[in-house]
N, C-alpha and C positions, 0 to 999 in steps of 0.2 A: 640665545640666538647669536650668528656670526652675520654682523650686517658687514658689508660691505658699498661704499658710494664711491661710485666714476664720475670724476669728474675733468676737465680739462677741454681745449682748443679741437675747435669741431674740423676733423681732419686729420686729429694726432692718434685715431683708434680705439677711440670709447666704445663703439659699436664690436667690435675686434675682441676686448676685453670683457666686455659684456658675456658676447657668448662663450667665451673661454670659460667663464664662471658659472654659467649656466650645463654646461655640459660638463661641467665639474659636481652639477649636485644642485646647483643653487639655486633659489627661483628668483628671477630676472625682470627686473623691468624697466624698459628706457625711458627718458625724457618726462622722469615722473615730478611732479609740483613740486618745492621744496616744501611748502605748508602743508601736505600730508603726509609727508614724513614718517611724521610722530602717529598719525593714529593709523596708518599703514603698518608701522610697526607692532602696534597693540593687536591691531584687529588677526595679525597672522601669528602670532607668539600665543594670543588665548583660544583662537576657535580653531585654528588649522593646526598646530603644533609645528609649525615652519622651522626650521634649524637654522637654517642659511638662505640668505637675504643679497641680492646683490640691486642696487637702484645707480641708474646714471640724472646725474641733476648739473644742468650745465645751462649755457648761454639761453639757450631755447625757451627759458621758466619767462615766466608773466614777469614785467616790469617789477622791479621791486622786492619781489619774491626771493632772490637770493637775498638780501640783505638780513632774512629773518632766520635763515639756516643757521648761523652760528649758535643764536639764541637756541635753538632747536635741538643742537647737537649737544650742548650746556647740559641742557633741560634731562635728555636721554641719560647721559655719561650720570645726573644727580642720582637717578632710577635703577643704576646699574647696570644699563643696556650697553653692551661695549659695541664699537664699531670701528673702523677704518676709513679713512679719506683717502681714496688714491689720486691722483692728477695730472692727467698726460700729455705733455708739453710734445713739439717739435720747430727747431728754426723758422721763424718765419719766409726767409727766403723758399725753405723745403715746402712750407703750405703752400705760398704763391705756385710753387711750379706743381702739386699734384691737383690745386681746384682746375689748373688752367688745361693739362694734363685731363682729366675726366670730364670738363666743362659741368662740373655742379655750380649750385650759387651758394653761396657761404649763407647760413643762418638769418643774419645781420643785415645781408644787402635786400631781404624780399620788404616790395614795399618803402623800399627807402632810395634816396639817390647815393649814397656811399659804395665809391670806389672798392673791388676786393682786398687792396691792401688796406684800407681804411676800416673795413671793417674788420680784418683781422688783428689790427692794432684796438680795437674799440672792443673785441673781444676779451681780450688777455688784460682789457685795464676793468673790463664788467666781474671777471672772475677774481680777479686779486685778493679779495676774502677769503674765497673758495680755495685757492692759491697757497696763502699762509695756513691754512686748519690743515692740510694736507696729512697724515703720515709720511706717506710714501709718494715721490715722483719719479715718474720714467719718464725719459727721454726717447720717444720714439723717431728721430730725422731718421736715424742708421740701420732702423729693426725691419728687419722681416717681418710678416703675417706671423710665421710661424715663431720666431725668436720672441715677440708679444705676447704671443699665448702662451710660450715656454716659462716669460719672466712672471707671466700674472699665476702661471700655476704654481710656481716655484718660491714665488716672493709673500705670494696673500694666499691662495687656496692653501696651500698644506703648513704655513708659519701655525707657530704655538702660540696659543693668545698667554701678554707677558713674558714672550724673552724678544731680546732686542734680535733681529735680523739683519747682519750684517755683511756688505757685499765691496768687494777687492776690485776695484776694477782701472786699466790700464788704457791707454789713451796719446795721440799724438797732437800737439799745440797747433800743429799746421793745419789741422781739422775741428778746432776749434773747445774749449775745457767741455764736458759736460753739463749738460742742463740739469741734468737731478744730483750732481755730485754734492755733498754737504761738508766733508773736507777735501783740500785739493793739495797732491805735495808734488815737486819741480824737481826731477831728476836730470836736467839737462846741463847739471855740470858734472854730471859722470862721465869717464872716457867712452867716445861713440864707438862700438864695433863696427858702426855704417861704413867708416873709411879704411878699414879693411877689404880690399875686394874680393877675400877669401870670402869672408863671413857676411859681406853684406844683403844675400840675399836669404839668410837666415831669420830666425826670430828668438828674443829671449827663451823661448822654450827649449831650443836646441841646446846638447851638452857645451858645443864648439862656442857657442855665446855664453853659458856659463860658466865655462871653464877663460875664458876672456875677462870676465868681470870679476872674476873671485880672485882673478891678479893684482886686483888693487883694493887695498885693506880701504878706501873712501866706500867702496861701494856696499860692502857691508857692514860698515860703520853706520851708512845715510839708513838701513834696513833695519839695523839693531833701534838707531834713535827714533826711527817711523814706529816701530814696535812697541819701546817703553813708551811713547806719549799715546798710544791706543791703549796700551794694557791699563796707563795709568787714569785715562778720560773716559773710554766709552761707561765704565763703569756709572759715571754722574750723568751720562747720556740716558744710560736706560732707568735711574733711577730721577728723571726730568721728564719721564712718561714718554720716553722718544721709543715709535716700535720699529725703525729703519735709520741703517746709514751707511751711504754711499761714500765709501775711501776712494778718491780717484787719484794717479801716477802718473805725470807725465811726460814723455820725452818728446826730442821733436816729431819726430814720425808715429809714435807708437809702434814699434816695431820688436826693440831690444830691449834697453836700459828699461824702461818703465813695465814691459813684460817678465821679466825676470825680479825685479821688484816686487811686483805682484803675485808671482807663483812664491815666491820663499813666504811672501808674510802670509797669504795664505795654506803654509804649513805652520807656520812658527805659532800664529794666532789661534789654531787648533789647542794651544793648552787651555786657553779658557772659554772658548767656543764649543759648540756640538758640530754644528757645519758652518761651513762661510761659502758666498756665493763671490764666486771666481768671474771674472770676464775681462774680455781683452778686445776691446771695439775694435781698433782695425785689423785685427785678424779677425772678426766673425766669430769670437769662442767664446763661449761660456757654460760654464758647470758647477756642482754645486760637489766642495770639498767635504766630508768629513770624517768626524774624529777615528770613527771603522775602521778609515782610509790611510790614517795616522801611522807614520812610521817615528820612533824616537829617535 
């Protein structure tokens, strides 16, 4: 069976994710106990022949009840039963402005006197288990509806159970690192094509900004050195049972330096990869590279 479990900050798209996997194939169930878990799991693997499993288990469960999920997931992984923990974060400022934004009440405040920013901080310290068991975390503050659905298909629905899944992605400091990034490298002492005002309203994907950066042998030096310590790490990554990891790049904008970054090591990483998932936040892009695609 392919379980899958949503979990994360009620607002960040668990519901979103949900049916994306559902309409994937899955059968879906929200806001399920974590203590059934385990014989939810039994009951649909022996009588129904269920293949694929998606459950979201977050804030919402009985007092207490998250505390015993780990136990739980232990328990499964000893039996064989593989799964995935996903976990969908976004800036807290971004939550304050969409509950305020749709006038829902956050989980947390029914029944209680806690402020919505209180409770959204009481949230993120109730999951923090939930948190670290994770696999995989996306950062939804910058996604679309539809950019969500794209990454849940792309990152969990169609991954290989057993190879690591590993995603490129570019990013500007003035918008702040990533939330699910798991390594982060600082391209902002590359020369900026920004102050160019030929080129400045370009993006590293443009020739005119590549052919700018490949003028100074630093720039592909920082790319080569980025490259040998992946080639040489991820290796003990995926053999540390890790099934995701988020390389992030960043310059000050996101715009050049850190997108061009990211497009070369997402070819150059093609020799020991099948595909890599490409993405450049503040340009809105992302796709998924591979080896087909490979030119030597």
């Amino acid at each position: 069976m392919q379980l899958v479990i949503i979990s994360g900050r009620s607002g960040s798209g668990k519901s979103i994710a949900l049916q994306a996997l559902e309409d994937l194939g899955y059968y879906a169930i929200d806001n399920l106990p974590a203590m059934l878990l385990g014989s939810l799991v039994d009951e649909l693997r022996h009588q129904t022949g269920c293949t694929h499993l998606a459950v979201s288990i977050d804030a919402r469960n009985l007092p207490g009840a998250l505390a015993l999920l780990p136990g739980l997931l232990e328990g499964m992984r000893a039996r064989g039963i593989g799964f995935n923990v996903v976990y969908l974060t976004t800036d807290a400022r971004i939550l304050l402005e969409r509950y305020s934004a749709t006038r829902r009440r956050h989980p947390l405040t029914r029944d209680t006197d806690m402020t919505l920013e209180e409770a959204i901080a009481k949230e993120e310290e109730t999951l923090s288990d939930v948190r670290d068991l994770a696999d995989l975390t996306i950062d939804t503050s910058r996604l679309s509806v539809h950019d969500l659905r794209r990454r849940i298909a792309d990152q969990v629905a169609h991954r290989q159970p057993g190879k690591l899944t590993l995603t490129v992605e570019s990013f500007g400091y003035k918008r702040g690192v990533p939330l699910d990034a798991d390594l982060v490298f600082d391209a902002r002492c590359l020369p900026n094509p920004y102050w160019d005002p030929a080129l400045r309203g370009l993006n590293g994907r443009d020739a005119e900004i590549e052919a700018f950066l490949r003028g100074y042998p630093m720039v592909d030096a920082m790319c080569e050195d980025i490259r040998g310590w992946l080639e040489r790490w991820l290796p003990a990554y995926q053999n540390s049972q890790r099934s995701y990891i988020t390389v992030a790049i960043g310059c000050t904008g996101g715009q050049h330096r850190s997108v061009y970054l990211v497009e070369q090591l997402g070819r150059l990483l093609l020799d020991a990869h099948d595909d890599i998932q490409v993405r450049h936040r503040e340009l809105s892009v992302q796709y998924t590279r591979s080896a087909e695609d490979h030119q030597p």
